[in-house]
N, C-alpha and C positions, 0 to 999 in steps of 0.2 A: 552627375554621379557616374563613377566609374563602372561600367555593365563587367558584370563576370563572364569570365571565359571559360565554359564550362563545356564538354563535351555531350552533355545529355537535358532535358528538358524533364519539367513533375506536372503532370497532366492537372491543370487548374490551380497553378503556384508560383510566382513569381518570386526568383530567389535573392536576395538583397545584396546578402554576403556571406563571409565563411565564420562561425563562430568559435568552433575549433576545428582540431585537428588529431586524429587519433592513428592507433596501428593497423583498427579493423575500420575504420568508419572514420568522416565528417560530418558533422554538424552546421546546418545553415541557418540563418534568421529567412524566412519566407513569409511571403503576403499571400494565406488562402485568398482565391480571388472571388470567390462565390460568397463569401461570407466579409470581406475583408479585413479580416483580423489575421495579425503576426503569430506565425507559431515558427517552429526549432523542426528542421528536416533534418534527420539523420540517415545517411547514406551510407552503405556496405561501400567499401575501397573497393573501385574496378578492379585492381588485381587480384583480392577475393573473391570477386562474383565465381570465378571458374570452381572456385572449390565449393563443391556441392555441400558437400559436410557442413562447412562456416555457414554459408547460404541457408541450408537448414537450419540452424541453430540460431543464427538472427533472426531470419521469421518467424519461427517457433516461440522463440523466447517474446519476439514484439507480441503475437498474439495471446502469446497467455500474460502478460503485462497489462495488454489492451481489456480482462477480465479483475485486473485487481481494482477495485474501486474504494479509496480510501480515501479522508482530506490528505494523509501527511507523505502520498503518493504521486510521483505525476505519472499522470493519468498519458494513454494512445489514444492519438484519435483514429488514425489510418494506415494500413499497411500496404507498401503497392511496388510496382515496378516503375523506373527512371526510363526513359526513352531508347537507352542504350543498355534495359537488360538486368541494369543494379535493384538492389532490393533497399527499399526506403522504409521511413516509418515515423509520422509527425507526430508532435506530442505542443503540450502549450508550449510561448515564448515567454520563459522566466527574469524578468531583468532586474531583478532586486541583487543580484550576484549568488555567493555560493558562499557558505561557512568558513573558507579557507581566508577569503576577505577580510573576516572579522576577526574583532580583538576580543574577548570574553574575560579574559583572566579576572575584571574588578568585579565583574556581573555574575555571581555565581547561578543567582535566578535563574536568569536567560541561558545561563547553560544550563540548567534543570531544563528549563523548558524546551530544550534544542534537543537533547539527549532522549528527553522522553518522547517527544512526539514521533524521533527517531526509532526508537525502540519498539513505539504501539505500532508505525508501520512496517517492520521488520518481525512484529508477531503476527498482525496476519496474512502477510507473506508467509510466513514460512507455515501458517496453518493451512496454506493453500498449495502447498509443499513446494513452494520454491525460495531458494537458497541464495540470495546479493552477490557475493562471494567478494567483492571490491567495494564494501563500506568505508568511506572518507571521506575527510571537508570537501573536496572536489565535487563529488556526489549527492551533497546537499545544499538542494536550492532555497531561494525564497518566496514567497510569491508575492501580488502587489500589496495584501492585508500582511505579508512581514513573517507569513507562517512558514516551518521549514518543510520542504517537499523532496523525498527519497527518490535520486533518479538511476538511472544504467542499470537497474536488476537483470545479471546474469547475463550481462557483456562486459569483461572487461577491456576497458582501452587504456592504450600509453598514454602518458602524460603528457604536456609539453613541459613540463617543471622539473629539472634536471633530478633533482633527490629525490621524486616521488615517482619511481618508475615501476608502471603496472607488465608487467611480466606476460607471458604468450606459452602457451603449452600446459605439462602438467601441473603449473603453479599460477593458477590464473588468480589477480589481485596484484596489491599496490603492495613491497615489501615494507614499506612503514608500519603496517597494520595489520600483517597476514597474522593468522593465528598459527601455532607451529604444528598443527598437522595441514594446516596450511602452504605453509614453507616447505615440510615432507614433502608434499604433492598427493598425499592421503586424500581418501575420501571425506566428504565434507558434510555436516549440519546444520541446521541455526544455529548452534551453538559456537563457531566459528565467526557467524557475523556479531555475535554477544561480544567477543571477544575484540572484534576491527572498533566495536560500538566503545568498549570499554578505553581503547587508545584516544580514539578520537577526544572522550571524554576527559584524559588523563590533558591531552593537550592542547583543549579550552580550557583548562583550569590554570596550566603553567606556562602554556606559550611554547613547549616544546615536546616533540617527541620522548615514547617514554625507553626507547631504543636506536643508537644511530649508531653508525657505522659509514666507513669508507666509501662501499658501495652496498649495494641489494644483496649480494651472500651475504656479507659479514653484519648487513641487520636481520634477514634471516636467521642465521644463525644466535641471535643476540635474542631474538623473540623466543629462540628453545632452550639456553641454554642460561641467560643471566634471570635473578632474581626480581620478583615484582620491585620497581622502586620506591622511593617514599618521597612523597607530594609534600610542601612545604606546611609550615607548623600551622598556616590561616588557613590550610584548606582539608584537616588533619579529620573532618567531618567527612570526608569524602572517602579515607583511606580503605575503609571494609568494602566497598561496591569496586573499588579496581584492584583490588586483594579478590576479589573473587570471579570480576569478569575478567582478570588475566594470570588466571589458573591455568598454568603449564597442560594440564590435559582436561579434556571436557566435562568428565563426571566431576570435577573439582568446581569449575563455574556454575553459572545461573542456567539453571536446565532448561528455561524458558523465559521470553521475552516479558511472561508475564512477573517471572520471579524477579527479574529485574527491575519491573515497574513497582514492585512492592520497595526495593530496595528504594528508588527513587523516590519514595510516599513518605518513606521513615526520614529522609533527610530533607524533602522539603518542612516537613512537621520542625526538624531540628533546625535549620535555619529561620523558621518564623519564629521559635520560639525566644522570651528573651534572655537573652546572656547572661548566665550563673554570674559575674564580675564581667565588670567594664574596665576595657583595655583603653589607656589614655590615649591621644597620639605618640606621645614617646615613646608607649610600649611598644604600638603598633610597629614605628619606624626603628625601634631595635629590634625586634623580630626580622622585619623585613633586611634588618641587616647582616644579622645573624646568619640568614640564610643564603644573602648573598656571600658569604664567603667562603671561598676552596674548603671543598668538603678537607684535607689534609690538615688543615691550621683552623677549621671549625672547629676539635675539639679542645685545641689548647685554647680557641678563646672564650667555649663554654665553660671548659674546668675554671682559670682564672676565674672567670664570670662569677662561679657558685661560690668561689672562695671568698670573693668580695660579699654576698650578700651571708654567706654563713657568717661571717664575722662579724657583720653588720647585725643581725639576729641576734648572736650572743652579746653584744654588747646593750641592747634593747631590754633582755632577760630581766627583770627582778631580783635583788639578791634575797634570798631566803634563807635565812640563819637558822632557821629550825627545822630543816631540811637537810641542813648539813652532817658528813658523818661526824662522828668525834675522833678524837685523835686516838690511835691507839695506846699510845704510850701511857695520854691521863688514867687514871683508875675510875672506874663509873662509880656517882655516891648511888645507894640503896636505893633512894625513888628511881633515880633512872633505871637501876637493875631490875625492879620491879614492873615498870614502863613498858619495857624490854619483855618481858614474861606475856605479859597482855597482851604486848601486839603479836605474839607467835601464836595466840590461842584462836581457835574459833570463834568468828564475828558473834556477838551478844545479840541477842534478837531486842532486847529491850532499846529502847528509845537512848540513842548517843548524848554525850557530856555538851549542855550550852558551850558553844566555840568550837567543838571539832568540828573540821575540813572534811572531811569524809560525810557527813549529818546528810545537808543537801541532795550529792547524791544518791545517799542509800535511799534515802527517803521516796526518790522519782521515780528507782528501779521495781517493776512489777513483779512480784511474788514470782518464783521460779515454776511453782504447780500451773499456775493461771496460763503462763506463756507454755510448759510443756503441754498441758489439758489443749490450749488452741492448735501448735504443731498436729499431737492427736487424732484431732479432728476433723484437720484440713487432711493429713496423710487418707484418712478414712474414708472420706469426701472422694480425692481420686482414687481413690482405690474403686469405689463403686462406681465411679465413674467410667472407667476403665472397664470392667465390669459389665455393664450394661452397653457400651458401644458394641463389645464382642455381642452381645446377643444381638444387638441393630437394632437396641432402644433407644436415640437417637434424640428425638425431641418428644416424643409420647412413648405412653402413656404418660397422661399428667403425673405429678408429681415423682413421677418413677422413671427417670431418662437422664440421660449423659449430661444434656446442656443442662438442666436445671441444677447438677449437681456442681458443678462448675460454676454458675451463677450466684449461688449459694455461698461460695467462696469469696468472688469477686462483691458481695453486697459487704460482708465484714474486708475484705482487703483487695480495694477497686484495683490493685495494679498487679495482683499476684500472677507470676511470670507463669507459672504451671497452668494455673486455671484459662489463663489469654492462649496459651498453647494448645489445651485440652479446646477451647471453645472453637479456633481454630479449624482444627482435628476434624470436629464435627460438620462445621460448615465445607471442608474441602470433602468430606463423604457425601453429605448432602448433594453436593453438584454436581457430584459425581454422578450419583442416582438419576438427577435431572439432566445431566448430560447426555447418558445412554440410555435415556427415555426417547429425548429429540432424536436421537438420532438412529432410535429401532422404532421410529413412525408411531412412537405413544405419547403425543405429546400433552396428552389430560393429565398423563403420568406423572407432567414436569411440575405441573403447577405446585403441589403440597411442596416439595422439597424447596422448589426457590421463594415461596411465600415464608417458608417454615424457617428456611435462613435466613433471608432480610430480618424478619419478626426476632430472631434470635441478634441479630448483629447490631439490632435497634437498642434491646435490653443490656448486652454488653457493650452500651457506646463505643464503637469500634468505629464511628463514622467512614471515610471513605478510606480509611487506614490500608495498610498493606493486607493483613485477611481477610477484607469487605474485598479490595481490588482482587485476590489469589480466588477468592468466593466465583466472583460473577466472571472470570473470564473463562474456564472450561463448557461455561453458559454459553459466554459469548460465541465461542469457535464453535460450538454446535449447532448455534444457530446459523450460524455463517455459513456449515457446510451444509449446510441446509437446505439455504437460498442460491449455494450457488450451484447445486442442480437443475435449477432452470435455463444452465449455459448462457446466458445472459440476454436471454430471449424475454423483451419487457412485458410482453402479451405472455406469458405464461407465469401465470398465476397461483397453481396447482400449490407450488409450496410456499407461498405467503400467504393463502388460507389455508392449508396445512398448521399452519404455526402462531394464528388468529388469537386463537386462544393463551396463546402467553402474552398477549397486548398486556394486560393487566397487572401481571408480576412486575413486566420487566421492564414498562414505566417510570415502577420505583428501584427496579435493580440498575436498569440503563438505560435511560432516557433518550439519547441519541439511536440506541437501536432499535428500541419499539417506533422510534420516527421513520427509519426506515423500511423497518415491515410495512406502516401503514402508506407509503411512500409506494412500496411494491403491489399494495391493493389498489391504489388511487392512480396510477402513471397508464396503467389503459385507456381509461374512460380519458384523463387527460390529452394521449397522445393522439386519441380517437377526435375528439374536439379541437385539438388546437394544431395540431399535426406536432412532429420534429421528424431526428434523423436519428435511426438508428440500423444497424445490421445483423445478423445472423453469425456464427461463429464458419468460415468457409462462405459465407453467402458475401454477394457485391454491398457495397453502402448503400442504403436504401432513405428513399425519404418520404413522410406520411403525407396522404392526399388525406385532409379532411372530411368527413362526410357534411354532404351539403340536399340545404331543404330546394328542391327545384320545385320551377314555375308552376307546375301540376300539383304541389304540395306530397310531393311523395319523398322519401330520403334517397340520396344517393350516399350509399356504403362506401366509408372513408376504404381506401386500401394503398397499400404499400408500393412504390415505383422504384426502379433500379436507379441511380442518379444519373447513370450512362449506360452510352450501349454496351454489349459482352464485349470483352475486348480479345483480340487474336488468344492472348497469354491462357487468360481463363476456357478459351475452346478448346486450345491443346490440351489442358489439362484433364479436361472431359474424354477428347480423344483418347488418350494416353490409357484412362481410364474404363473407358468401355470400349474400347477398340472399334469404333462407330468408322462406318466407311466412308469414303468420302462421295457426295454429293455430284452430278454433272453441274456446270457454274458457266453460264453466257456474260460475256460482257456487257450489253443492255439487252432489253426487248427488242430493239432495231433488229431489220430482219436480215440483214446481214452482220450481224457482230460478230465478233471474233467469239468461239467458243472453246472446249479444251484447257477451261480455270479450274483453279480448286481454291479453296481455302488458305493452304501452304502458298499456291503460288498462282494470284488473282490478277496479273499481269502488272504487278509494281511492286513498289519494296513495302514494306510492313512491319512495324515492331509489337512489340508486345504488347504497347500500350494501346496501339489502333483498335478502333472497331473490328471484331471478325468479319467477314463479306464472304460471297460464293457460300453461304451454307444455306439450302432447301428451310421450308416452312417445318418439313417433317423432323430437319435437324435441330431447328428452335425451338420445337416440340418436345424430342427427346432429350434436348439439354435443360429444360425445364425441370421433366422429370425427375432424371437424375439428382438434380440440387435438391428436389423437395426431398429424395430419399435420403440426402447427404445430411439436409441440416433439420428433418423432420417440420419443415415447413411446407405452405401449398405455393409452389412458384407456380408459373404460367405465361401465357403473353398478353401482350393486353387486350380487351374489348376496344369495337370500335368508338363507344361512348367514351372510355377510360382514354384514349389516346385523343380524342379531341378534346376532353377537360384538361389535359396535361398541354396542346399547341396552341390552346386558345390564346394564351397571354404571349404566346412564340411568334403571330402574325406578324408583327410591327419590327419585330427584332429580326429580319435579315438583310437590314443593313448592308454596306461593307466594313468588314471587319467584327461585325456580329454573330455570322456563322461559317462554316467552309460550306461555300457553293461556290460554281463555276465562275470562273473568270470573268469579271466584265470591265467596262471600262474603266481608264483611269484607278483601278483596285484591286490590289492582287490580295489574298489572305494569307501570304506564303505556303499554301501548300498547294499540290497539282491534283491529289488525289485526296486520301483517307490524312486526316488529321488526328495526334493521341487524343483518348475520350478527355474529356473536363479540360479543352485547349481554350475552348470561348467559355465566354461569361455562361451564365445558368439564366436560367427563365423560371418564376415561380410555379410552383416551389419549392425552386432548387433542384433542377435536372440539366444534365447537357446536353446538345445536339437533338433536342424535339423537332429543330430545323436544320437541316443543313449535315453534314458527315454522311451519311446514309439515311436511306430510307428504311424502316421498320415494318417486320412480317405480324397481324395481326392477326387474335386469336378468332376462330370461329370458319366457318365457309363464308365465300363471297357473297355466294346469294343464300341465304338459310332460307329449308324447306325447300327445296328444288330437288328433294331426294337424295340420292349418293353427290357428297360434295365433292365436284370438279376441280373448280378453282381457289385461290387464298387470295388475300390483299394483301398489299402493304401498302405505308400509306408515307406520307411526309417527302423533302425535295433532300435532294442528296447532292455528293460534291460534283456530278454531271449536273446536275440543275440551275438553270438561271434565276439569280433573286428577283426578279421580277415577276416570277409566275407565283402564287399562291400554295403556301406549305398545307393548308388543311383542307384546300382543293386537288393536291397530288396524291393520285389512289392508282396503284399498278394489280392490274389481274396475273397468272400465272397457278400452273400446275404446282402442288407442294412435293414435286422432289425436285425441283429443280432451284440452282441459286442463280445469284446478277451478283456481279463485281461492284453492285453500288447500293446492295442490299443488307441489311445487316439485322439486329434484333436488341429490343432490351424486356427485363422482366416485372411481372406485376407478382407483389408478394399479399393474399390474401389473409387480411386480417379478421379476429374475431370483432364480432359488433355489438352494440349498445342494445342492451336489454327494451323491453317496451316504453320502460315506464320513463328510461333515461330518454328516447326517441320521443315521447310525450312533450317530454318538456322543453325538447329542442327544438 
């Protein structure tokens, strides 16, 4: 296989190839190596790294990405620096392709279902206030189960596909698709990506864009200036959802992703349901022909068309000779003059002549009083329906409230458009109510209203129709913003029992979301028992140590370990931020070393990725600190117990070529000094350099109880160490202000623990 030539390394990743290629970024296929599964490395272009701004904006954006947790989203796993500085950011490797691939046009389903899943995750994106701004088939992946997943939120890049070019400055987006306060360069909403959503959909359906042009102005301009088109006569079900998501300005579209999905509920309903008349194949393939022909000579061969089947009709007609007028010229005899008289009078209530044509129907038509007396009464019906909402009688008192009057309606006429509107009405106040319950911390508040509207939406079988979906989603996004005050800290609980108490509504209202509240209650005690990996928002990747029953039968308290050591990048950052001074730093303990180091400059070169070195015990102490303040977590360093449960399994592993340590024979590890952290493999479970890169300052005094603490430890063999001496026998004494060029630190993040009873049973 041919090795890429690549000017920078990804600390624990081996990169395969290039998958694309953009204006701001590339894209690689890469082998996590710790884990060995393929994910998608996307790189900020070196000639952007300098620009601070873009720099900002890629990271920023990858971390609030890395907090959207959706299925129809791909997901971040990690955000970091390249060896040489660039800003990275991994997410899965999607290989099922991308939307742009596929042919849809025979499959209208699977475009429902492309669109929609598209649109659920571009609502709560945008309930999380962030804005796609570059929706397109390019954008939408697969994944191996075939599901579609929304990627590049709020980076646009070029294309490599010459007609599909995403634009750089104040019109960021793909000009296929921009919406036209998009194309302006205006400020933007969801309601912009409703619109990229509604193209996209116009061309699954036809196979072609719904505006082209020469180049990017003049489709631009084509998206503000020409009229919605019209989609072919099979797909004429579709026409009102891209009439309204590509409404020339935004109050005119779907004001919300959720309104869209209602749209989407109505036409899947009309596509399942079955076909008023059956089109033969012939019909089918003269339509299909019809519409292939230049709109300019399509109407001369519709008009011919009507003329052939008018004629064809008329000649089909019945002759009716008693139908006919008479001639004017004959003279009418007396009966027909009399005939004539009768029929200009007032219809006779009495029972018609055996043989008159008219009998039949008069006979079927109901009494005029009967039908005005119902009009009446239905007008009466909303009227107090109407009525009583104003007061915010809503669903109680019994008998005396909006929904029952409306109901009332619908039991004599199950499909009356007013009453389904009025019923409606009511369920979007309802939610309302239950909305800004959740979300002013009353959440007992919620329960009547969302119980009271299901109960209501049961009795007007509305099944999961567009006002059952308009119902439960202002539910949904309050709950969402809910949970996602916990910043994505899995150990914090506070508001998934908080919001306990709607388990039971919203079961029946949404079953996928009370799965994950209770997912939010269970995932401690889980992570607590089984370990994983998770991190803090600003904090390193971090991975769970277990708690474990030791030999004395006492527990040892799972807690949280950094995966690697702090690296240069994230000390500055500290630095920067507390303006902490720098540290005196000896090259080793040896009693002649060279001294006169610092952090910045530890007597070799260092990237960003390396381990920091030269910083004192006291400095690994107050960068602790710091983080805890930063991400409201308890950082720290480790115990000496905590650092030998985590090298235990590292003995065996310093090989050559298992860790950076010194030179020995016959095997070099390519590096002289400090290596970037996650360079070697991981050691369970799932940490880097426990051996080998640096040694590690440990929390506590050397000797405890010796009164004022003297000295610190550290412990583990570093890249001056020979693998052949023992890593969890390497313990170094030292003063904590002072650093070593072969010293370095990583963090323990302490977690909350297993109640007694869960510890009982463990």
């Amino acid at each position: 296989m041919t090795r890429l030539n690549l000017p920078f390394e990804i600390p624990g990743y081996r990169i395969v190839r290039r998958l694309g290629l953009g204006g701001m970024a590339t894209v690689y296929l890469a082998v996590q190596e710790s884990l060995g599964r393929q994910v998608a490395v996307k790189v900020l272009a070196s000639e952007r790294a300098p620009d601070d701004e873009i720099a900002r904006r890629f990271q920023h954006e990858a971390r609030t990405i890395a907090r959207l947790d959706h299925p129809h989203i791909v997901s971040i796993y990690e955000v970091g620096r390249t060896s040489d500085g660039s800003i990275y950011y991994t997410m899965p490797y999607l290989a099922n392709g991308d939307l742009l691939s596929r042919n849809l046009r025979e499959d209208p389903q699977r475009v429902l279902e492309v669109v929609r899943a598209v649109a659920e995750a571009l609502g709560f994106a945008h309930d999380q206030g962030i804005v796609h701004r570059d929706v397109k088939p390019e954008n939408v992946l697969f994944d191996k189960l075939d599901r579609p997943m929304l990627a590049d939120f709020g980076i646009a890049l070029s294309s490599t596909r010459a007609p599909r070019v995403t634009r750089e400055g104040a019109t960021i987006g793909s000009s296929g698709y921009m919406s036209p306060e998009q194309a302006r360069g205006q400020s933007l909403d969801g309601r912009s990506d409703l619109y990229s959503l509604g193209v996209v959909c116009y061309e699954l359906l036809t196979g072609e864009l719904p505006y082209q042009g020469a180049d990017s102005l003049s489709v631009a301009l084509a998206h503000i200036e020409k009229p919605v088109p019209r989609l072919p006569l099979t797909r004429r079900l579709w026409q009102p959802l891209i009439d309204k998501a590509l409404a020339k300005t935004p109050d005119a579209r779907f004001q919300s992703a959720e309104e869209m999905l209602a749209a989407l509920a109505l036409i899947e309903k009309r596509l399942a349901a079955p076909p008023q008349f059956a089109l033969s194949r012939w019909s089918m393939a003269l339509i299909e022909r019809l519409v292939a022909i230049p709109r300019q000579r399509r109407a001369i061969a519709l008009g011919i068309g009507m003329l052939v089947a008018l004629a064809g009709l008329l000649a089909l007609l019945p002759h009716r000779p008693d139908r006919a007028v008479p001639p004017t010229a004959a003279p009418a005899p007396p009966a027909a003059s009399h005939a004539a008289a009768n029929d200009a009078a007032p219809p006779s209530t009495d029972a018609p002549a055996a043989g008159s044509e008219q009998a039949p129907e008069e006979a079927a038509s109901p009494p005029v009083d009967d039908a005005q007396a119902k009009d009446d009464a239905r007008a009466q019906r909303l009227k107090d329906a109407a009525a009583l909402i104003a007061r915010g009688q809503l669903v109680a008192p019994a008998g005396d409230n909006a929904a029952e009057r409306y109901l009332d309606i619908l039991a004599e006429e199950p499909r009356q458009r007013d009453a389904l509107k009025g019923i409606a009405h009511v369920l979007n106040l309802l939610a309302t109510r239950a909305a800004k319950a959740i979300e002013g911390r009353d959440v007992q508040a919620a329960i009547e209203p969302i119980g009271a509207g299901i109960s209501l939406a049961e009795r007007a079988q509305l099944g999961d129709g567009p006002a059952f979906v308009a119902f439960a989603a202002p539910i949904r996004r309050a709950v969402e913003q809910r949970r996602a005050r916990s910043g994505g800290d899995p150990f914090d609980t506070a508001q998934a029992r908080a919001l306990q108490p709607l388990q039971g509504v919203l079961s029946k209202l949404d079953p996928p979301l009370a799965r994950v509240l209770q997912d939010d209650l269970d995932r401690p005690q889980r992570l607590l028992a089984e370990g994983g990996a998770f991190r803090d928002v600003d904090g390193p990747p971090l991975v769970i140590v277990p708690g474990l029953l030791a030999a004395a039968g006492h527990v040892e308290n799972a807690f949280a370990v950094s995966t690697g050591d702090i690296t240069r990048g994230a000390y500055e950052r500290f630095v920067e931020s507390t303006g902490r001074a720098t540290a005196p730093c000896r090259e080793s303990q040896r009693l002649f070393a060279r001294d006169g180091l610092s952090w910045r400059a530890p007597g070799f070169t260092q990237a960003d990725d390396h381990p920091v070195v030269c910083v004192s015990w006291e400095d690994a102490s107050a960068y602790a600190s710091w983080l805890s303040r930063k991400t409201g977590a308890r950082y720290r360093l480790p115990t000496q117990r905590e650092w030998l449960l985590l090298a235990q399994p590292a003995e065996a592993g310093t090989a050559c070529g298992a860790a950076n340590l010194a030179k020995r024979s016959n095997c070099d590890d390519g590096y002289a000094q400090t290596a970037p952290v996650g360079r070697f493999a991981t050691t369970p479970p799932g940490v880097y350099d426990i051996a080998g890169n640096v040694s590690q300052w440990i929390d506590g005094c050397a000797k405890p109880g010796a009164g004022e603490c003297g000295e610190r430890s550290f412990r583990g063999l570093s890249w001056r160490d020979d693998g052949d001496e023992s890593n969890l026998a390497r313990v170094g004494l030292s003063a904590g202000d002072v650093g070593y060029a072969s010293v370095g630190f990583r963090l323990v993040r302490e977690l909350p623990q297993p109640d007694a009873e869960r510890r009982e049973q463990r």
